[in-house]
Backbone as ProteinMPNN parsed JSONL, in Angstrom:
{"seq_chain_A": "XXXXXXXXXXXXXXXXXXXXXXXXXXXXXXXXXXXXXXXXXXXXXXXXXXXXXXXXXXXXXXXXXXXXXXXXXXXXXXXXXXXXXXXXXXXXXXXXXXXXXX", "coords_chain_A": {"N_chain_A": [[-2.028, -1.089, 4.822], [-2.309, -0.398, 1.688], [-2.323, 1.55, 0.183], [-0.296, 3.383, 1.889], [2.043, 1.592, 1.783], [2.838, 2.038, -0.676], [2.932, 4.672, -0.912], [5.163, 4.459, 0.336], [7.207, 3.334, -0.805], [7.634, 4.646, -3.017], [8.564, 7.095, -2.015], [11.078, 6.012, -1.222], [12.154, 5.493, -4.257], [12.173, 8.682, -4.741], [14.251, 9.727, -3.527], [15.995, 8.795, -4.802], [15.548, 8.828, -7.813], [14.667, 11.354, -9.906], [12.837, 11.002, -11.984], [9.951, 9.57, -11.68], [6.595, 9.706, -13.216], [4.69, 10.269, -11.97], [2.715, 11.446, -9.126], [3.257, 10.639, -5.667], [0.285, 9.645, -5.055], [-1.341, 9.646, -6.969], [-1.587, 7.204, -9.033], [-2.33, 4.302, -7.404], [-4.73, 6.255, -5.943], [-5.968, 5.952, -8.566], [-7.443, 3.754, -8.925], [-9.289, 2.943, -6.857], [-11.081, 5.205, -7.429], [-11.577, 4.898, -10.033], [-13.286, 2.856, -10.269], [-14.994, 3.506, -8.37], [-16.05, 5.55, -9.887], [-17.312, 3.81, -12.041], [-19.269, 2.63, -11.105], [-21.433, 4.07, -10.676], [-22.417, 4.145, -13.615], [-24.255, 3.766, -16.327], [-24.691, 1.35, -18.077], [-23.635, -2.526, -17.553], [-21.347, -2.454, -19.676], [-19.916, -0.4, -19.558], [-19.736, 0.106, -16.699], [-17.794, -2.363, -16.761], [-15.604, -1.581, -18.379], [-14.8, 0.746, -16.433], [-13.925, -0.774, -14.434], [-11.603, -2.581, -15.468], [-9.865, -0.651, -16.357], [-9.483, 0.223, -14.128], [-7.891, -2.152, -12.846], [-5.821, -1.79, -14.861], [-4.475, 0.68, -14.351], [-3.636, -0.532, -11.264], [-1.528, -2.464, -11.969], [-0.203, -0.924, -13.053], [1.353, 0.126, -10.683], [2.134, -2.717, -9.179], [4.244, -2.886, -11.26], [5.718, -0.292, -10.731], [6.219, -1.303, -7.956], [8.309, -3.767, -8.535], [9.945, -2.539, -10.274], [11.315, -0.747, -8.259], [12.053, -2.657, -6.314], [13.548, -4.061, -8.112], [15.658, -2.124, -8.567], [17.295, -1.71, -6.489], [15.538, -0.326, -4.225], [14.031, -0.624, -2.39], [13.851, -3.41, -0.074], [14.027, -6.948, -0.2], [11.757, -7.688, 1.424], [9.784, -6.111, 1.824], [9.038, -5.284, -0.898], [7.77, -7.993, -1.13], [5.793, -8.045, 0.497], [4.796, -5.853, -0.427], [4.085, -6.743, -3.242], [2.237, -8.775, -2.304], [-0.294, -7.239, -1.594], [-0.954, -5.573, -3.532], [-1.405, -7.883, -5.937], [-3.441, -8.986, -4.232], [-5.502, -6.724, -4.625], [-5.817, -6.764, -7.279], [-6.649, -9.224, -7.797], [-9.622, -9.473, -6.549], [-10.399, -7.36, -8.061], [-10.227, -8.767, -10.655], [-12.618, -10.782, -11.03], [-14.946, -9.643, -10.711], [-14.922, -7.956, -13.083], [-14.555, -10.169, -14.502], [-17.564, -11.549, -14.183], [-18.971, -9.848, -14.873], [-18.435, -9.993, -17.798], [-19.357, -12.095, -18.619]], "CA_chain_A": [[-2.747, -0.3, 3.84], [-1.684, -0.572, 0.05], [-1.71, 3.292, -0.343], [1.134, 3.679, 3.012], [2.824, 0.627, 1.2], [2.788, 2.556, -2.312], [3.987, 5.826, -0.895], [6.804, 4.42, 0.98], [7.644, 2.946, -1.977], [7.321, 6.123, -4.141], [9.21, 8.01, -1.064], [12.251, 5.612, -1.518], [12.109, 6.193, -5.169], [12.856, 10.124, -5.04], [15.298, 10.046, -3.221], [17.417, 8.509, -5.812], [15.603, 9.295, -8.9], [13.325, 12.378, -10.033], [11.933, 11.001, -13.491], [8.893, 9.398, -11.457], [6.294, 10.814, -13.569], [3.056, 9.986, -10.908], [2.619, 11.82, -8.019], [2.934, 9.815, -4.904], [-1.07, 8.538, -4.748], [-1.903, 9.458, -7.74], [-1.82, 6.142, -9.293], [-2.84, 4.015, -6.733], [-5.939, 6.612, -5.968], [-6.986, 6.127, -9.306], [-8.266, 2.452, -8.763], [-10.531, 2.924, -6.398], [-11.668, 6.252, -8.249], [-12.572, 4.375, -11.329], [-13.944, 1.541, -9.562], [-16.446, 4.445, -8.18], [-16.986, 5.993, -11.355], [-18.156, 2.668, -12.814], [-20.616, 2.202, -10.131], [-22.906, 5.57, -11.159], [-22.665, 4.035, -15.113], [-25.849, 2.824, -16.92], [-24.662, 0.045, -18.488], [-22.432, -3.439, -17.414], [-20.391, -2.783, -20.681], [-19.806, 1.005, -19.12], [-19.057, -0.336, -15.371], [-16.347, -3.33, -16.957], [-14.599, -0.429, -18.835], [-13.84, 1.17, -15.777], [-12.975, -1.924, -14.007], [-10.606, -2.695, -16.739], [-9.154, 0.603, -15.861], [-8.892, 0.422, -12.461], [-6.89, -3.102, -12.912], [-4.681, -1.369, -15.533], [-3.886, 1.414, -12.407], [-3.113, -1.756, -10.575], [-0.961, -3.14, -12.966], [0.895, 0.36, -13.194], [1.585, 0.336, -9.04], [2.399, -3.434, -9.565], [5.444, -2.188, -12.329], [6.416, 0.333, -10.12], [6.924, -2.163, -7.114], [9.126, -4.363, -9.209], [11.357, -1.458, -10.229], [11.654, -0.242, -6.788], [12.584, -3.696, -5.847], [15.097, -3.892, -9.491], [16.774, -0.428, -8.538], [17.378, -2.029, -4.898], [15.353, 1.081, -3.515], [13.382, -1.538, -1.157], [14.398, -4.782, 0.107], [13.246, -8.031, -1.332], [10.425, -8.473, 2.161], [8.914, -4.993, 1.442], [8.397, -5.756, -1.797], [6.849, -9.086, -0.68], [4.898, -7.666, 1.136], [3.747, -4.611, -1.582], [3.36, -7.536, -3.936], [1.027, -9.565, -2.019], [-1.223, -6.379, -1.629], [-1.617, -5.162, -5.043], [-1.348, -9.108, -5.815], [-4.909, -9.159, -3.982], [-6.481, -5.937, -5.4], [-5.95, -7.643, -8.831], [-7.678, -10.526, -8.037], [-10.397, -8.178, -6.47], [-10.682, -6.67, -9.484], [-10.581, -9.776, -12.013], [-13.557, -11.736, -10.411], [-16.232, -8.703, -11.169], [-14.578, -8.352, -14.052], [-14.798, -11.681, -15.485], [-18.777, -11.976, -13.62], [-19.481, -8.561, -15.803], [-18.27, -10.568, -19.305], [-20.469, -13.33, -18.643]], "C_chain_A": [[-1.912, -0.187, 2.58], [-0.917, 0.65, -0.297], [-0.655, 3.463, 0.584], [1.838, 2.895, 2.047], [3.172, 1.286, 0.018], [3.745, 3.907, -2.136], [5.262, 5.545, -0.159], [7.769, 4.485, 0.259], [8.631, 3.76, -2.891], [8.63, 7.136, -3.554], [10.865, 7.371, -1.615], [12.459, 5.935, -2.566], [12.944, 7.736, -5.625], [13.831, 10.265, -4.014], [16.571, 9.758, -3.62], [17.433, 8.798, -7.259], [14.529, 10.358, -8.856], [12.458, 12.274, -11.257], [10.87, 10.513, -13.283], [8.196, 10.159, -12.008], [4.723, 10.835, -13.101], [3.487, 10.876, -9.732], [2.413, 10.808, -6.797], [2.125, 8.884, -5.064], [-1.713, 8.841, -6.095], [-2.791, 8.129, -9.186], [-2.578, 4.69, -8.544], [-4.371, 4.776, -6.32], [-6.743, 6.32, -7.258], [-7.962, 4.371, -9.605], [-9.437, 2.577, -8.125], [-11.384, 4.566, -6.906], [-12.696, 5.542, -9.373], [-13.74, 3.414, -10.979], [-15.631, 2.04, -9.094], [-17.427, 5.335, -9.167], [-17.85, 4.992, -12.192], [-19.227, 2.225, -12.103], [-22.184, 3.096, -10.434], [-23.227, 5.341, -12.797], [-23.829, 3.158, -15.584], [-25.886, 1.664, -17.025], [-23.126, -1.116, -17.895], [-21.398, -3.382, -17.668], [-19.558, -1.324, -19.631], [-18.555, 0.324, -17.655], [-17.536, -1.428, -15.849], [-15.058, -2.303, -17.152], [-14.094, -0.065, -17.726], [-13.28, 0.815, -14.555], [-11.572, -2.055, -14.533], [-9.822, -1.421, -16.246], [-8.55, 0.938, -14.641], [-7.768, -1.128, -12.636], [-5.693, -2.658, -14.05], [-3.827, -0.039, -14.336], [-3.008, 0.081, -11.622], [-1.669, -2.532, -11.056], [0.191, -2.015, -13.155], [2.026, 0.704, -11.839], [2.246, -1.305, -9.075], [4.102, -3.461, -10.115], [6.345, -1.431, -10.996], [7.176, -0.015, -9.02], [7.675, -3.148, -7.248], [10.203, -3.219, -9.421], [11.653, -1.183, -9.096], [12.837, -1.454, -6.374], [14.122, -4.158, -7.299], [16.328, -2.892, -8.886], [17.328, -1.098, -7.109], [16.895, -0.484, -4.19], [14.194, 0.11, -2.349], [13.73, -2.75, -1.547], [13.266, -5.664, -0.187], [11.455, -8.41, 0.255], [9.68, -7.272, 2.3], [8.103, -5.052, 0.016], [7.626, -6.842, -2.089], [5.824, -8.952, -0.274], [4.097, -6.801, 0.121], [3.25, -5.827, -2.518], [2.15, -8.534, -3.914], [0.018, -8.637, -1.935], [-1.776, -6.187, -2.771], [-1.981, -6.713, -5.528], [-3.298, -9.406, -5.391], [-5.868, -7.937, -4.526], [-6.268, -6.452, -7.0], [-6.891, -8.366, -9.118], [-8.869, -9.579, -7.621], [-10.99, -7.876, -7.368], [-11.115, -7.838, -11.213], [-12.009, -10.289, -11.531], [-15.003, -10.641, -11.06], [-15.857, -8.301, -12.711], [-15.219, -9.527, -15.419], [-16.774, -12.292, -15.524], [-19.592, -10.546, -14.778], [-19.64, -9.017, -17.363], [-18.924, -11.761, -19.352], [-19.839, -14.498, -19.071]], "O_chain_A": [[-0.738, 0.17, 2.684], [0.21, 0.894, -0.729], [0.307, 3.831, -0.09], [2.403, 3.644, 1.249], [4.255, 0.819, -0.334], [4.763, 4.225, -2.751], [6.225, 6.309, -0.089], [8.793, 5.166, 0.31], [9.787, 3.627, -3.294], [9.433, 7.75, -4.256], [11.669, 8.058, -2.245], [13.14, 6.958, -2.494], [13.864, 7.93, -6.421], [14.1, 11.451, -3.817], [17.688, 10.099, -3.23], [18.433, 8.978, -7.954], [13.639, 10.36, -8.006], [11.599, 13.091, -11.589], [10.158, 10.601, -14.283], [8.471, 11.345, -11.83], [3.783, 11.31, -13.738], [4.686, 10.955, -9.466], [1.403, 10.109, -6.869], [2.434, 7.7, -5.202], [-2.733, 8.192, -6.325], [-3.831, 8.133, -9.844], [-3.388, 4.069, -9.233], [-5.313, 3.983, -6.336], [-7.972, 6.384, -7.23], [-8.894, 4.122, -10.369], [-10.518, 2.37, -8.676], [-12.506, 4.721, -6.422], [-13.914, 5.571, -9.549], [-14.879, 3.365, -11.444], [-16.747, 1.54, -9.236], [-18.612, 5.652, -9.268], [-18.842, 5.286, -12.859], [-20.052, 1.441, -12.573], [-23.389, 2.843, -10.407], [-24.055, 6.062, -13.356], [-24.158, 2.041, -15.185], [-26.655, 0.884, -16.463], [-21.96, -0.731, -17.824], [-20.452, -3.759, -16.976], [-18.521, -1.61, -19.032], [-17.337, 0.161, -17.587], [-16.43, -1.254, -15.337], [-14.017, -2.181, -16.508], [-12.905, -0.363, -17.606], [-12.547, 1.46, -13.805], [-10.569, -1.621, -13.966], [-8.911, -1.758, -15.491], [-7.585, 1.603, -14.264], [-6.594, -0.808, -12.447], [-4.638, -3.291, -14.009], [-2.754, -0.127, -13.74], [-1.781, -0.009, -11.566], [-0.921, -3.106, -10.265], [1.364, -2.312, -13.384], [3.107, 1.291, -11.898], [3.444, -1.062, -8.93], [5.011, -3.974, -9.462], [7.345, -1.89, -10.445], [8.293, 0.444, -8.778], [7.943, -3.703, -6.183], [11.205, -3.112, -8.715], [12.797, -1.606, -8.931], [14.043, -1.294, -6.184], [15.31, -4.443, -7.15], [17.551, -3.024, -8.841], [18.23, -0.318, -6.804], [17.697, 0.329, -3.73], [13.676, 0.772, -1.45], [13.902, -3.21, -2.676], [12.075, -5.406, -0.363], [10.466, -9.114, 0.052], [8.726, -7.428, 3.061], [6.892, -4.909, -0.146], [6.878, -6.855, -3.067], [4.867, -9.658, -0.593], [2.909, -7.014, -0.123], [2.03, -5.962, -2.603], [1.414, -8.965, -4.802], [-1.005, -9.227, -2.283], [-2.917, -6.547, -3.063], [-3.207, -6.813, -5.499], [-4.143, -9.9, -6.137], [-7.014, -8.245, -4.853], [-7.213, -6.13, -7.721], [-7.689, -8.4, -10.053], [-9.131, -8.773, -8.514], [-12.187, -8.131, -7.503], [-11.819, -7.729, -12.217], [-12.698, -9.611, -12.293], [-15.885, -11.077, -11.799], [-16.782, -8.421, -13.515], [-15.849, -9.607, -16.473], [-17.271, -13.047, -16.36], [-20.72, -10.599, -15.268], [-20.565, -8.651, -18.089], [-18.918, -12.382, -20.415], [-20.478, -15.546, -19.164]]}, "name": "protein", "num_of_chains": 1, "seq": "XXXXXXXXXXXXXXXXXXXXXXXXXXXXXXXXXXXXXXXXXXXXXXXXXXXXXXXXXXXXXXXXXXXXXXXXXXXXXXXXXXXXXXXXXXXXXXXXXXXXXX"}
């Protein structure tokens, strides 16, 4: 699960630094948040937007599993592993995306 993978992450994290300025799931929840908010929106242009949004989330959790893995606060096959996850909610996310922009 992405989100266990994210807070482990997050967990290693504070225990060496406290300037994290996300809450655990907060970042990670907000992908599939937006993803649901764009589903109840009128228009295509509406729903891409908060596609687009949810892959910038992605993209933020992404960052964060690179630093983790920079700081050595997880080893290089945890982060292999977090990267192939988010790695696939990306793509996920580009494909409706790109099928939304015609």
């Amino acid at each position: 699960n992405l989100l266990c993978l994210f807070i482990r992450a997050q967990l290693a994290f504070r225990k060496r630094i406290v300037w994290i300025n996300q809450p655990d799931t907060e970042i990670s929840a907000s992908i599939p948040t937006n993803i649901a908010e764009g589903c109840e929106r009128e228009s295509d242009a509406d729903f891409c937007r908060f596609l687009q949004i949810a892959f910038g989330s992605a993209n933020e959790v992404d960052y964060q599993f690179i630093l983790a893995r920079d700081l050595k606060y997880v080893d290089e096959a945890t982060y292999n592993e977090l990267y192939e996850k988010i790695f696939e909610v990306k793509r996920m996310l580009a494909a409706p995306i790109r099928k939304v922009r015609g």
